[in-house]
FIKOLTOR-597431 format. One record per residue: residue number from 0; residue in one letter; y, z, x of N, C-alpha, C in turn. Coordinates in pm, 1 decimal. Last residue first. Example, Ala and Ser with C-alpha at 12.3 -4.5 7.8 and 13.67 -1.06 7.14 Angstrom:
% residues 2
- pos | code | nY | nZ | nX | caY | caZ | caX | cY | cZ | cX
- 1 | S | -225.0 | 708.0 | 1285.0 | -106.0 | 714.0 | 1367.0 | 3.0 | 787.0 | 1290.0
- 0 | A | -569.0 | 780.0 | 1319.0 | -450.0 | 780.0 | 1230.0 | -330.0 | 780.0 | 1320.0
//
This chain:
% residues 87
- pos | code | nY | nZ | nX | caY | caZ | caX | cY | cZ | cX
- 86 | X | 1441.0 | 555.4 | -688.2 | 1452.4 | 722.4 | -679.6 | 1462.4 | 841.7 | -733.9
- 85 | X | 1348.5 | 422.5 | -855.9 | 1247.9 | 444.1 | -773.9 | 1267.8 | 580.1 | -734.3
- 84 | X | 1526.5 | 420.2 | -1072.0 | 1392.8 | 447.8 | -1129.4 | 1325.2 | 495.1 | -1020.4
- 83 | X | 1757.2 | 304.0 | -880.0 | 1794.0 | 441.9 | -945.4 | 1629.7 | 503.2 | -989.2
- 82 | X | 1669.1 | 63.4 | -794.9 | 1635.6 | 180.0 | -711.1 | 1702.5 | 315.6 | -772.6
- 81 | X | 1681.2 | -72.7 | -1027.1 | 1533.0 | -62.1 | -1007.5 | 1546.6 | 17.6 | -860.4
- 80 | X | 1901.8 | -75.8 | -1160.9 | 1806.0 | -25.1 | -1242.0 | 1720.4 | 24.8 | -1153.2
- 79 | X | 2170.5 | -163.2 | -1066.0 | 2094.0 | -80.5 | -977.8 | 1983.7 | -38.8 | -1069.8
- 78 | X | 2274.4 | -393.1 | -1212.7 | 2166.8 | -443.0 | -1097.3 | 2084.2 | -296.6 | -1030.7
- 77 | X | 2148.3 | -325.1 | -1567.7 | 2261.8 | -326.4 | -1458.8 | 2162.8 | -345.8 | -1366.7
- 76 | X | 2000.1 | -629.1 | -1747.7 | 2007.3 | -481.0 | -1709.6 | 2115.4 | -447.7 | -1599.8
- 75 | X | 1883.1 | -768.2 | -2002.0 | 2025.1 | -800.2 | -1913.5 | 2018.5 | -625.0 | -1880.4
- 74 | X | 1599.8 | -923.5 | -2134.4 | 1712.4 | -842.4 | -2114.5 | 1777.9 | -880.8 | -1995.6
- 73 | X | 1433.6 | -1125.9 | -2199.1 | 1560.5 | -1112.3 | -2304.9 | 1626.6 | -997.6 | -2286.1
- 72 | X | 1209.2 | -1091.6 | -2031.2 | 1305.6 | -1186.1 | -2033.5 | 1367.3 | -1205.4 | -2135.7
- 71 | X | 1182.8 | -763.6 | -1963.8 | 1115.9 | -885.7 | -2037.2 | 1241.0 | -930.9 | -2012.9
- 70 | X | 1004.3 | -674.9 | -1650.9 | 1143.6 | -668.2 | -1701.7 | 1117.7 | -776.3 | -1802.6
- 69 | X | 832.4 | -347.3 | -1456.9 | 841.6 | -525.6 | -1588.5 | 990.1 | -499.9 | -1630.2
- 68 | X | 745.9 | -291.3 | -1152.8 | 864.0 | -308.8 | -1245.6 | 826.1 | -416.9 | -1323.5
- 67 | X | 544.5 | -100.5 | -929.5 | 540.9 | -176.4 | -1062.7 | 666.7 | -193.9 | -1147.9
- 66 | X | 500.6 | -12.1 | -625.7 | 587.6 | 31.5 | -773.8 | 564.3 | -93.9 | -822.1
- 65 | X | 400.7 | -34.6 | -409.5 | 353.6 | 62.4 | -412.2 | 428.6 | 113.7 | -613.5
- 64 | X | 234.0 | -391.4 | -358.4 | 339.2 | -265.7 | -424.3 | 288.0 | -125.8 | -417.6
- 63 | X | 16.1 | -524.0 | -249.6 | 19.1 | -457.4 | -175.9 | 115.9 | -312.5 | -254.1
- 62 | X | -153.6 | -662.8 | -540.0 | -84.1 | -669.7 | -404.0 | -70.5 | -507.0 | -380.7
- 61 | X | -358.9 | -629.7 | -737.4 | -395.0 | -711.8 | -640.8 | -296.9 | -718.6 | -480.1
- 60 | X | -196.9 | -547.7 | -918.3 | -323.4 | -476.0 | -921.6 | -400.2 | -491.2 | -738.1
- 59 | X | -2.9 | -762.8 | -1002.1 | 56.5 | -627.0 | -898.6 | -92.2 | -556.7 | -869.1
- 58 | X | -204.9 | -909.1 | -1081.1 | -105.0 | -939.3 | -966.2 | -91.3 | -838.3 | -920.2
- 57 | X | -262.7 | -762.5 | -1324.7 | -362.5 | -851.3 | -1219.9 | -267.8 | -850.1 | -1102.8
- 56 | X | 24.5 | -832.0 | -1456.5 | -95.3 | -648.7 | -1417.1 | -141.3 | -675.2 | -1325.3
- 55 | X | -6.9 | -1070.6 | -1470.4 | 116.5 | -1048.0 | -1387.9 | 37.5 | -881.5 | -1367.6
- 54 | X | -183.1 | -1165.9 | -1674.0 | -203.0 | -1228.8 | -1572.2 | -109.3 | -1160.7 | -1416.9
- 53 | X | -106.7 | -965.2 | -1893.4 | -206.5 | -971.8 | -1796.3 | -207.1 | -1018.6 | -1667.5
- 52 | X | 156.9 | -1111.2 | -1946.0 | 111.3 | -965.0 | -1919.1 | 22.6 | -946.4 | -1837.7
- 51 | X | 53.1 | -1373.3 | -2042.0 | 140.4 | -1368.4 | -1934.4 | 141.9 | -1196.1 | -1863.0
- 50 | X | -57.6 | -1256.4 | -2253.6 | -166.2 | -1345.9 | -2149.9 | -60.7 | -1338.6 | -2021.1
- 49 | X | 120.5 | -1172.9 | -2442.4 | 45.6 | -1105.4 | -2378.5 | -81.1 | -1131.3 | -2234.6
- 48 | X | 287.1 | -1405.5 | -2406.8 | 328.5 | -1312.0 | -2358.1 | 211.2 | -1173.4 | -2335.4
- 47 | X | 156.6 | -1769.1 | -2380.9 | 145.5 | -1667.7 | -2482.2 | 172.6 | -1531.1 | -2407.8
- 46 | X | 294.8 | -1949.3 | -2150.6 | 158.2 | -1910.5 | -2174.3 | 238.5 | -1761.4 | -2272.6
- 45 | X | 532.0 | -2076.8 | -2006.5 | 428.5 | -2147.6 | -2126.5 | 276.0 | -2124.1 | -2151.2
- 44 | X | 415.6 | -1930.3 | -1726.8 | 512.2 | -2048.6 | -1805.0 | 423.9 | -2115.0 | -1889.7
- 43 | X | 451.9 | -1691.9 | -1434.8 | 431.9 | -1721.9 | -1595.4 | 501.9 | -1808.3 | -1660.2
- 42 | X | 367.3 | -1589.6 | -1152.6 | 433.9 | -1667.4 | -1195.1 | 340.4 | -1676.0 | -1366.7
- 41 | X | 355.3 | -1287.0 | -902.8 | 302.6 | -1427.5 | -1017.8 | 379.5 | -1501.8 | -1128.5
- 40 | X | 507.1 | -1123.7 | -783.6 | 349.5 | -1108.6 | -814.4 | 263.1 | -1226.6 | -878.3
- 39 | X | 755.7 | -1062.1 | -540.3 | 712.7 | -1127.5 | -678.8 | 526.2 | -1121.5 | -664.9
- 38 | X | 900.2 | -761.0 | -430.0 | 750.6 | -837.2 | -405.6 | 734.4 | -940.8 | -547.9
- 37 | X | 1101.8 | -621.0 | -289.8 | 1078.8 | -648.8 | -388.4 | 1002.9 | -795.7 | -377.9
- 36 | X | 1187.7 | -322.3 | -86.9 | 1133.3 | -456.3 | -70.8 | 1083.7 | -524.0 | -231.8
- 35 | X | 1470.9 | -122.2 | -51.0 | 1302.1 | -144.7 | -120.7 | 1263.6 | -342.4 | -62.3
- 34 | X | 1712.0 | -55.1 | 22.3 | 1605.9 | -28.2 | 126.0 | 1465.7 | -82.2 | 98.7
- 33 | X | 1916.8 | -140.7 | -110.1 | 1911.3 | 6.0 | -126.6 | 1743.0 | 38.8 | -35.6
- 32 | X | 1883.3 | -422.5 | -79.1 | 2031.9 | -332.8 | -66.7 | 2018.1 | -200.7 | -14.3
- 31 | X | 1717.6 | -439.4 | -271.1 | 1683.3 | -501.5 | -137.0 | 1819.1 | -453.1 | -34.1
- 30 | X | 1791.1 | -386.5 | -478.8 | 1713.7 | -292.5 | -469.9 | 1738.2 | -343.8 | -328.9
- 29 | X | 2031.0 | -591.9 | -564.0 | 2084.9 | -432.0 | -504.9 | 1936.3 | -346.3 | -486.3
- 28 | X | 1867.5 | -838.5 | -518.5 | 1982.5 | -793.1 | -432.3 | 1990.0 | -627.1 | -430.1
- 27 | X | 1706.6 | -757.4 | -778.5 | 1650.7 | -793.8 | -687.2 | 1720.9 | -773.5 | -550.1
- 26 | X | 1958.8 | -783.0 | -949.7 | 1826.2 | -650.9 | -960.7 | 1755.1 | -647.5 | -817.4
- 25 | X | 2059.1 | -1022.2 | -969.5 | 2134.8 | -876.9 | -922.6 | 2023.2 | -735.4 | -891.1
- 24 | X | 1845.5 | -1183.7 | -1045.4 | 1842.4 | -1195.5 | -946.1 | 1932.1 | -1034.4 | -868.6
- 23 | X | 1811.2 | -1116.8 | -1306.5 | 1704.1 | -1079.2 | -1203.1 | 1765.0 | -1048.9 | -1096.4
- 22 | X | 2065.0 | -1159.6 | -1411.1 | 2028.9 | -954.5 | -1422.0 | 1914.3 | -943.5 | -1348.9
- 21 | X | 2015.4 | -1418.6 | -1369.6 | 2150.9 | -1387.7 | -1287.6 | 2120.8 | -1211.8 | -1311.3
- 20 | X | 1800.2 | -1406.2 | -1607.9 | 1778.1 | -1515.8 | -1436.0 | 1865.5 | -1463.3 | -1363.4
- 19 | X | 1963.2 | -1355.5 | -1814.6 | 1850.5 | -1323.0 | -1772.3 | 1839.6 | -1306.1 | -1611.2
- 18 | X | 2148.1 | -1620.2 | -1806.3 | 2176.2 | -1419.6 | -1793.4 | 2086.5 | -1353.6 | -1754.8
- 17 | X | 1994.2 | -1786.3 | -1880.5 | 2019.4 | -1769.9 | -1725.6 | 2111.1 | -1645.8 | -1771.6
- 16 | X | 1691.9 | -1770.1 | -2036.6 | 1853.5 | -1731.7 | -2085.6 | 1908.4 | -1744.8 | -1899.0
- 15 | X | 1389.4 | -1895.5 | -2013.0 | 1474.2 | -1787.6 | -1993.0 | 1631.3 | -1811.4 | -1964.5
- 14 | X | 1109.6 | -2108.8 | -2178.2 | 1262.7 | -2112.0 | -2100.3 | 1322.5 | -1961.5 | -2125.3
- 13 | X | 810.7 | -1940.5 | -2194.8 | 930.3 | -2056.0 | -2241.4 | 1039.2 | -2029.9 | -2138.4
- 12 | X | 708.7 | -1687.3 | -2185.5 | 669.3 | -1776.0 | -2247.1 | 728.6 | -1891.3 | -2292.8
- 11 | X | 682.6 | -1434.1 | -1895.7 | 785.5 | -1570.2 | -1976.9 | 662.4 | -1658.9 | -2063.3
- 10 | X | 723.9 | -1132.4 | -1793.3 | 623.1 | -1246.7 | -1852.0 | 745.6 | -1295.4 | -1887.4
- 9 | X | 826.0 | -980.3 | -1452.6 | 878.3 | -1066.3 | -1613.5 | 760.4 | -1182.0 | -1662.0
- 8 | X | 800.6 | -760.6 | -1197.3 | 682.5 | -871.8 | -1334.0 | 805.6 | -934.0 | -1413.2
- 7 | X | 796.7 | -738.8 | -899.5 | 883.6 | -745.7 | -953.4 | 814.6 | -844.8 | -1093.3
- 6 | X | 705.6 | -441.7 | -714.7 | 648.6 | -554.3 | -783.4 | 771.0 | -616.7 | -878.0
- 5 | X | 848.2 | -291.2 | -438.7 | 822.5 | -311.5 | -571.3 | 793.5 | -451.1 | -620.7
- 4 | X | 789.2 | -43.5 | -130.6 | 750.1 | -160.1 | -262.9 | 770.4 | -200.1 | -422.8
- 3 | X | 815.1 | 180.4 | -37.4 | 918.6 | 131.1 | -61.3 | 925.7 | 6.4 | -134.5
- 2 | X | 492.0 | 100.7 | 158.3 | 590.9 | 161.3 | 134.4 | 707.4 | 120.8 | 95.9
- 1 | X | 200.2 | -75.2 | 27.4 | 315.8 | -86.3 | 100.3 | 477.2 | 13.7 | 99.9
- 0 | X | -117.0 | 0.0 | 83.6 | 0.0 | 0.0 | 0.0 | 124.2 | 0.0 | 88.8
//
């Protein structure tokens, strides 16, 4: 396991809102900011959201994270979500 790790999940079943896409990407910057490493796990498109679920569990199940983050793709979160949770 990898210290300071995080998995980074969003199932998608279709096209995502670029708000979306721009609250990933800020998410992703200020954890990588704040010392974490943020690990994508798998990719989801045009597959039914609970299948996309799975397929992305599996993933993080499979890597190295030591943290698990889902984010669904119809939110907009502030960028420090994901090292305020870690810490």
């Amino acid at each position: 396991m990898k210290e300071n790790s995080v998995a980074f999940m969003m199932p998608c079943s279709g096209p995502v809102d670029p708000r979306v896409l721009q609250s990933a990407i800020a998410l992703a910057s200020s954890a990588a900011q704040s010392g974490l490493t943020v690990c994508p796990v798998g990719i989801t498109d045009r597959t039914l959201v609970h299948t996309a679920r799975n397929i992305l569990a599996e993933g993080f199940l499979k890597s190295d994270a030591e943290w698990g983050f889902w984010m669904d793709s119809d939110m907009i979160l502030e960028p420090r979500t994901i090292s305020v949770m870690v810490a």
